[in-house]
N, C-alpha and C positions, 0 to 999 in steps of 0.2 A: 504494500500500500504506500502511495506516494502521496504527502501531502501539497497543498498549493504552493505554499512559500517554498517548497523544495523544487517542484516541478518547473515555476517560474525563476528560480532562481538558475537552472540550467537553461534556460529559453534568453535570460538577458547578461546585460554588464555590470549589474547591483554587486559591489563588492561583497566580500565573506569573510568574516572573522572565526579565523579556526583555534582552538586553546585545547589544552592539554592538561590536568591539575589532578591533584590527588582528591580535595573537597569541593564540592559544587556549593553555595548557600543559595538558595533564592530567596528576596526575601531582604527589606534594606534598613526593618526597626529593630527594637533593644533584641530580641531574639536572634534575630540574622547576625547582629553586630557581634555578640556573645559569642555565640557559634562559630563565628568567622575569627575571633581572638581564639577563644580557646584549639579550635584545629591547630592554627598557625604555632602556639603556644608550645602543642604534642612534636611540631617540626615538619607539619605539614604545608606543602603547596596549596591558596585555597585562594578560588574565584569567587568573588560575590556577584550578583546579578540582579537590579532592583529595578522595580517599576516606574517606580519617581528617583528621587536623587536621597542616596543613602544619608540619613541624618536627620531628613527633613517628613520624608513620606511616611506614610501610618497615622495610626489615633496618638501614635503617644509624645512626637515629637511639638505639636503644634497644642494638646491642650496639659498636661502636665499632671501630676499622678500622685497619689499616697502609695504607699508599698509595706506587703506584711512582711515588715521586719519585727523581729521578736526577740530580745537579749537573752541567750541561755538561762534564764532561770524559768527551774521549772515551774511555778505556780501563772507567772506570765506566759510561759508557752502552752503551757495546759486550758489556761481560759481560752489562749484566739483557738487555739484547736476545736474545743467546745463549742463555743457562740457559731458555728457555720454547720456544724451536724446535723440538727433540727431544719435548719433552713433548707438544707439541700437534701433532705427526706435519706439523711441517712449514705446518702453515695458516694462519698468522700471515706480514703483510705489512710487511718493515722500514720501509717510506714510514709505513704507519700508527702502527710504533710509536716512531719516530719524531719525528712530529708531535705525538701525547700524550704522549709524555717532555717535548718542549718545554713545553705549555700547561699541563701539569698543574703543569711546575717555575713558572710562570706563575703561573697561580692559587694555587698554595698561598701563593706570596709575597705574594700581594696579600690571600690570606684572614689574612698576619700584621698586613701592613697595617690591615684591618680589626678587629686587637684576637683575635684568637683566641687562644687562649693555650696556643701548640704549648710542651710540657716542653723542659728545658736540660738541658745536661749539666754535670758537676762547673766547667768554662769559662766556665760561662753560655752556647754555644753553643745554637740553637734546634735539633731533633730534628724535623724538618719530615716526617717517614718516618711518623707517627703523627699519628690522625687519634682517639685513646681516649677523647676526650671526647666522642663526637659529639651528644651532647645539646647541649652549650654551639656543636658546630659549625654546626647545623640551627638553634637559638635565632639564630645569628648570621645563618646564609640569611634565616631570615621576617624578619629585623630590616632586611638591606638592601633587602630585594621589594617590603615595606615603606613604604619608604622612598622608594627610585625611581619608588613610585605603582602597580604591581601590586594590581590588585584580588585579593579572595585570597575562596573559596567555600570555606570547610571543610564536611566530615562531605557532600561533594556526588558522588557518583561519576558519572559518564555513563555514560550508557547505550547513544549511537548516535551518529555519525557525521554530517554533514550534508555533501552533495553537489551542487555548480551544475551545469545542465546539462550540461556538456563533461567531467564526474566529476569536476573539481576538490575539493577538501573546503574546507569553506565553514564551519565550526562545528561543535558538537556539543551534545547534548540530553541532561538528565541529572534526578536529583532527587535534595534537599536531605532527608537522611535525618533530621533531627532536626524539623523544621519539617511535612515534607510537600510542600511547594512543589514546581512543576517548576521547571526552569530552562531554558532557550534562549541559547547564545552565537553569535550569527553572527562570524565572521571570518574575514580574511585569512587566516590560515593557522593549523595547527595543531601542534603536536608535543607527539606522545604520549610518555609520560617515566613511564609507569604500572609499572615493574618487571616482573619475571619471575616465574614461577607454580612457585609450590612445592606448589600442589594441596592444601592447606589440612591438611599435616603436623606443624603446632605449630611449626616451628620459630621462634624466636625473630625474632621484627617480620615475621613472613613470612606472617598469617592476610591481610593486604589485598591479596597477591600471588596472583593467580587468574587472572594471561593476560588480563585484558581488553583491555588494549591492542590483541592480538595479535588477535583477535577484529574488534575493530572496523577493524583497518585493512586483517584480512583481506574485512570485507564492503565496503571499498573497494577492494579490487583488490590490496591490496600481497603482498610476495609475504617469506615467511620464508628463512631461513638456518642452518644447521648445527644443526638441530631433532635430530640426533641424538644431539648431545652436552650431553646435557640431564639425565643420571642421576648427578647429585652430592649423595652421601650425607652428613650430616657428625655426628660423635661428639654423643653428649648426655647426660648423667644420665637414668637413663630415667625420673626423678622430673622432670624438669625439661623447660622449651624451649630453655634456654641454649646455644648450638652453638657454641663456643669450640675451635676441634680444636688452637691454639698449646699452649694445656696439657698435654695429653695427649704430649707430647713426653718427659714426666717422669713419664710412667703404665708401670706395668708391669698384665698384664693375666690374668685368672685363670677357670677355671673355677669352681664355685658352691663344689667341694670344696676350694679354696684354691688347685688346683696351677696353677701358670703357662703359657697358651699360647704355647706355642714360634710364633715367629714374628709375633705379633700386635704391629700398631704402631699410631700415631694415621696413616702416611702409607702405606708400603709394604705394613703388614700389615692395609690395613683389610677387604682381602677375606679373611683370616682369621679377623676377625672375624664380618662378615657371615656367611659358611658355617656358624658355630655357632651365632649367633643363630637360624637358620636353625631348630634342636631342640632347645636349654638354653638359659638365660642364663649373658650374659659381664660379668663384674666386673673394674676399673679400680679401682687406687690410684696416688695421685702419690707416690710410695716415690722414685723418681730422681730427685727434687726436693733438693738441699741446703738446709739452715737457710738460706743467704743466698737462692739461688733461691724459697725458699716465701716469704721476705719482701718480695722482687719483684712474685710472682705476687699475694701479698694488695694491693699499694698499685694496679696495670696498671688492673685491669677488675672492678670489686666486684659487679659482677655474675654475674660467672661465683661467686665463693663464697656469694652470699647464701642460694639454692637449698640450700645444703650447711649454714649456718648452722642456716636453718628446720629444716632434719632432724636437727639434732646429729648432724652427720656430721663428723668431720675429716676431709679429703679425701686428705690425705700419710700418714695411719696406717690408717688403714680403707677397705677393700674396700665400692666401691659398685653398682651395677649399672647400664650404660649400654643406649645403642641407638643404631641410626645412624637419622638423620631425613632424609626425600627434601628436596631443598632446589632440585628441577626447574630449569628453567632461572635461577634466580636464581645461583645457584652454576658450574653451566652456564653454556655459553656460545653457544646458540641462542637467535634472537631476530628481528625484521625486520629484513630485509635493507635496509643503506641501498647508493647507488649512487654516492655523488662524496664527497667532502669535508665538502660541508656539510650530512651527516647526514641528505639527503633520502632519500624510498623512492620507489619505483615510481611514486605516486600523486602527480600535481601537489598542491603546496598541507600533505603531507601530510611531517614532519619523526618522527626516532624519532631516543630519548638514552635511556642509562644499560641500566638491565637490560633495556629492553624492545627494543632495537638488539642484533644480533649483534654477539659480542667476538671474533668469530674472529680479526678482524683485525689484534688484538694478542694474544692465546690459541691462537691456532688453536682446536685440539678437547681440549685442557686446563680447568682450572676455572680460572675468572678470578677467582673468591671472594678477598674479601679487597681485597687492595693494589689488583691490575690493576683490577679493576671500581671500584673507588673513583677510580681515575685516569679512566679509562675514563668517569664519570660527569661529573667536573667538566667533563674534556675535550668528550665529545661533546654535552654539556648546554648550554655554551656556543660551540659551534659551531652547533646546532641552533635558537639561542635569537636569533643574529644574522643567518641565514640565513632563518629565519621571516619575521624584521622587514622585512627590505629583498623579499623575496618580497611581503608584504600591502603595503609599501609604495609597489613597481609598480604595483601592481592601483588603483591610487588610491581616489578617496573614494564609487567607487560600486562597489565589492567588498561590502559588506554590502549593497549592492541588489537583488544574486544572487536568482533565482529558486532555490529551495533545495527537497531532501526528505533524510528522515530516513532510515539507510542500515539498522536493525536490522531484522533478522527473526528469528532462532532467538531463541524462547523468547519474543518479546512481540509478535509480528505477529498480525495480526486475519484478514488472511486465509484462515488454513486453514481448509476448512468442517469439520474434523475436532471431532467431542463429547470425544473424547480428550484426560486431559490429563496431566501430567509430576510427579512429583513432586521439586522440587530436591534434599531431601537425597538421597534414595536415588540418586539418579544421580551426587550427587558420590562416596557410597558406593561407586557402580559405579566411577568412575573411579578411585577410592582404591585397590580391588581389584587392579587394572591394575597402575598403576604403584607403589605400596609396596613389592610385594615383592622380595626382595633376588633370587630366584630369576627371575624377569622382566626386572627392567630394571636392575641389576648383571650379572646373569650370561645374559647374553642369548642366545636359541638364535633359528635360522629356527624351529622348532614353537613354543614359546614366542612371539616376536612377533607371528605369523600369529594363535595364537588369542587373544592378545592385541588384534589389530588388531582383529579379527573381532567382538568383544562390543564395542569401543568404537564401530564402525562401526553397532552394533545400537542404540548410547544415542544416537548421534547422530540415525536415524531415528524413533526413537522422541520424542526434541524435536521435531524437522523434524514429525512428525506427529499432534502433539497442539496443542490449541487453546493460545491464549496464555494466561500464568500471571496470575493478579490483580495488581491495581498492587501489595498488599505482596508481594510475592514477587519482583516481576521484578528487584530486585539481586541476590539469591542466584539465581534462574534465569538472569540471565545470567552470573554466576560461575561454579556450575555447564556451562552449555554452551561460556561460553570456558576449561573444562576439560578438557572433551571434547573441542575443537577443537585445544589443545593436543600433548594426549597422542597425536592419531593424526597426526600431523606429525610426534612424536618416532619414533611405531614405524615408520610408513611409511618416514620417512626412516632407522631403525637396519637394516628388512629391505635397504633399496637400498646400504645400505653391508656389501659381504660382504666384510669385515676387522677385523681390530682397530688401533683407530688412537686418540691421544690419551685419552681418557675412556670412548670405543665399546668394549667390551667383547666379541667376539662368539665365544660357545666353538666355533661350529661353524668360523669362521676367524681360528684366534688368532693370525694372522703381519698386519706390514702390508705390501697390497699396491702397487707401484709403481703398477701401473696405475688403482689409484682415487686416485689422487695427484688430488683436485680437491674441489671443495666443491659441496654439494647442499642446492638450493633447492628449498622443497617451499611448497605453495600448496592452495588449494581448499577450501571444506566440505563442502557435498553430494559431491562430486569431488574426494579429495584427490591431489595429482599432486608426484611428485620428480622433479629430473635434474638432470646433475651442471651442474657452474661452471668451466671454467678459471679457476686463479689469472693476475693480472694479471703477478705479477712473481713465476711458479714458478724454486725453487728447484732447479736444472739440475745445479751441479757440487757439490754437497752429497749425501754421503752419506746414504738416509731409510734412517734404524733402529728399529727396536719398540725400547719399554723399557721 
């Protein structure tokens, strides 16, 4: 099978970049950066290859993060380990979270080490729990990747996969969006560190998050995890991207006539909100905010007020109008499933970190937004990044020898003899449909997902059965189809889960049930397939309570 950028690329004079490496990253936020230090770290050769411009692109560089950091004492690692149990119905494994309380208290210290410049307290003590600069944090990654000798590919997204006979993955094939150039990286091994798909909702640093990952490592074989706990909405100006929900903590909330919604909050009361957004708008003032508080909130994150500046809006005296923005699995906490320790998946050769790896395993089916995922990122970024290394570094010096092929087919394979062809927007359009609505995938019914599934299953043959998109097109057509591919591993897997559990919402069975006490891996394109998981280390003498 040939794809189009391959085919056309033997048809004209489009230059070619051909590399050679022992690590592939894809993937250009704190997880890829991680990943791409610690290979190079082990002494390995390591290529990164990023969609946007490494440093800058993701959620985490542009809006700025708390992070579960926890000082070894056990009564404080015991509580954060606790507080997230209940919430995530139990699906969160102490050995994992565990292990990332250690590495992250690990890296962060070494990220002080390295000159970051974590705030003090009135002591001068450092406040390592905060990560608000992440601009100056992400400037710091590309500065050590850098350094270490990481080749770095910006504005370069991939496209496919590359597979040696025995389905090992071998490289990946992609094109240089500012240039036009293809590119070709053969390697020992890869890990994809590409984030989570928010399905192109505005949210803030979230437009380059489009499930590719999940796509490509689905056309190798790997297999996903806890796709159902994927519908994490979060507060925004509805003039804005900015997704800041710590504010709103100090919001009271209103209808358009002034009067205040009883019960609406930025946490417990966000499905009150949603339900009326649902047929009015709802308006937000930070009114519970004190003079000292509002002077806090101005110096934290200037970003969350610039939005409000532009508008001549005070935000603590004036009524503005919000919305909640889908924020899919990045907020969420489905993702590819890895299988041991060092962050490997299914697929020899084939490594997942940060958003684009399942959090279950410190979140269970909770949103890991924020801290957990931040911890989450450094941790499994550099586990994935040294585990890589010493993987391509078995394989010795005749791993790029590999007889290899290109693993893409939806939306740029040559094959199909079909005249029919696809149009990307509209299909992301279609997808949009799906999953935006609060009535869908907040408030989830068996009818609702069914005819839910049902039209996504319709876009998907409808790629599957149209001719391949032109060379310009195939980034957004793969975008698009690994959104589709997405989205029906979320509903597949929310109809197989009939309960409400962690984040799964399900109005037809709002209790949670003992008996789905397990976690469900879901897989396939053409064919997409769930069933469940026994946990490794279920939780036996613990009370499970909805909450």
């Amino acid at each position: 099978m040939v794809s189009a950028y391959q085919s056309e690329l033997s048809n004209s004079s489009t230059s070619f970049l051909e590399l050679e490496t022992d690590v592939l990253v894809i993937g250009g936020g704190p997880s890829a950066t991680w990943a791409a230090w610690n290979a190079a770290a082990q002494g390995a050769r390591v290529v990164l290859v990023d969609k946007g411009y490494c440093g800058t692109s993701g959620a985490t560089a542009p809006s700025g993060t708390g992070v579960w950091y926890v000082p070894p004492d056990p009564q404080q690692r015991e509580a954060a380990m606790a507080s997230r149990e209940a919430l995530g119905g139990f699906l969160s494994e102490r050995s994992w979270m565990e292990r990332v309380l250690d590495q992250t208290y690990t890296n962060l210290n070494k990220l002080s080490d390295w000159g970051y410049p974590f705030p003090v307290d009135d002591e001068g003590n450092p406040h390592r729990r905060s990560l608000q600069q992440a601009h100056d944090y992400m400037r710091l990654m590309r500065k050590k990747i850098t350094k270490a000798g990481v080749k770095i590919l910006d504005h370069s997204p991939a496209l496919e996969l590359l597979v040696d006979a025995q389905g090992s993955v071998a490289g990946a094939k992609g094109i240089r969006r500012q240039t036009g150039e293809r590119w070709t990286v053969r390697a020992g091994a890869v890990v994809i560190a590409t984030g989570g798909c928010a399905f192109l909702s505005k949210a803030l640093g979230c437009n380059v998050l489009t499930g590719d990952g999940y796509l490509m490592a689905a056309e190798a074989g790997a297999e996903m995890s806890g796709m159902e706990f994927s519908n994490a909405y979060a507060l925004s100006p509805a003039f804005s991207s900015v997704t800041k929900g710590a504010y709103y903590r100090w919001a009271t909330f209103y209808y358009e006539d002034g009067t205040e919604i009883e019960g609406a909050g930025s946490q417990k009361g966000r499905s009150i909100i949603a339900r009326i957004l649902l047929t009015q708008p709802v308006y937000a003032c930070l009114d519970k905010a004190t003079p000292e508080i509002q002077a806090m909130l101005r110096t934290v994150q200037h970003n969350f007020l610039l939005p409000f500046y532009r508008m001549g809006i005070d935000p603590f005296t004036q009524r503005f109008p919000v919305t909640l923005r889908l924020e899919g699995t990045v907020r969420g906490t489905g993702g590819i499933r890895i299988v041991d320790e060092t962050c490997a998946t299914t697929v020899k050769g084939l490594y997942a970190a940060g958003d684009a790896a399942t959090r279950e395993l410190i979140c269970g089916g909770f949103t890991g937004g924020g801290s957990h995922n931040a911890a989450w990122a450094t941790s499994s970024g550099y586990w994935a990044g040294e585990a890589a290394a010493i993987y391509a570094q078995k394989l010795g010096t005749k791993a790029n020898q590999r007889s290899v092929r290109g693993l893409g087919e939806a939306a740029i394979s040559t094959s199909n003899t079909s005249r029919r062809s696809f149009n990307p927007s509209e299909v992301i359009k279609g997808v949009q449909a799906e999953v935006f609505p609060y009535d869908r995938n907040m408030f989830r019914t068996e009818k609702g997902l069914t005819e839910s599934l049902g039209r996504l299953d319709d876009l998907w043959k409808e790629i599957r059965n149209s001719e391949a998109v032109s060379e310009e097109q195939a980034v957004q057509a793969r975008e698009a189809t690994a959104m589709v591919a997405t989205a029906r591993w979320m509903y597949a897997s929310a109809l197989e889960r009939k309960e409400t559990r962690g984040m799964h919402k399900h109005l037809d069975y709002p209790e949670q049930d003992p008996n789905q006490y397990h976690r469900l891996v879901s897989g396939g394109l053409d064919q997409v397939w769930v069933k469940p998981q026994k946990l490794k280390n279920a939780i036996k003498d613990r009370e499970l309570v909805t909450l």
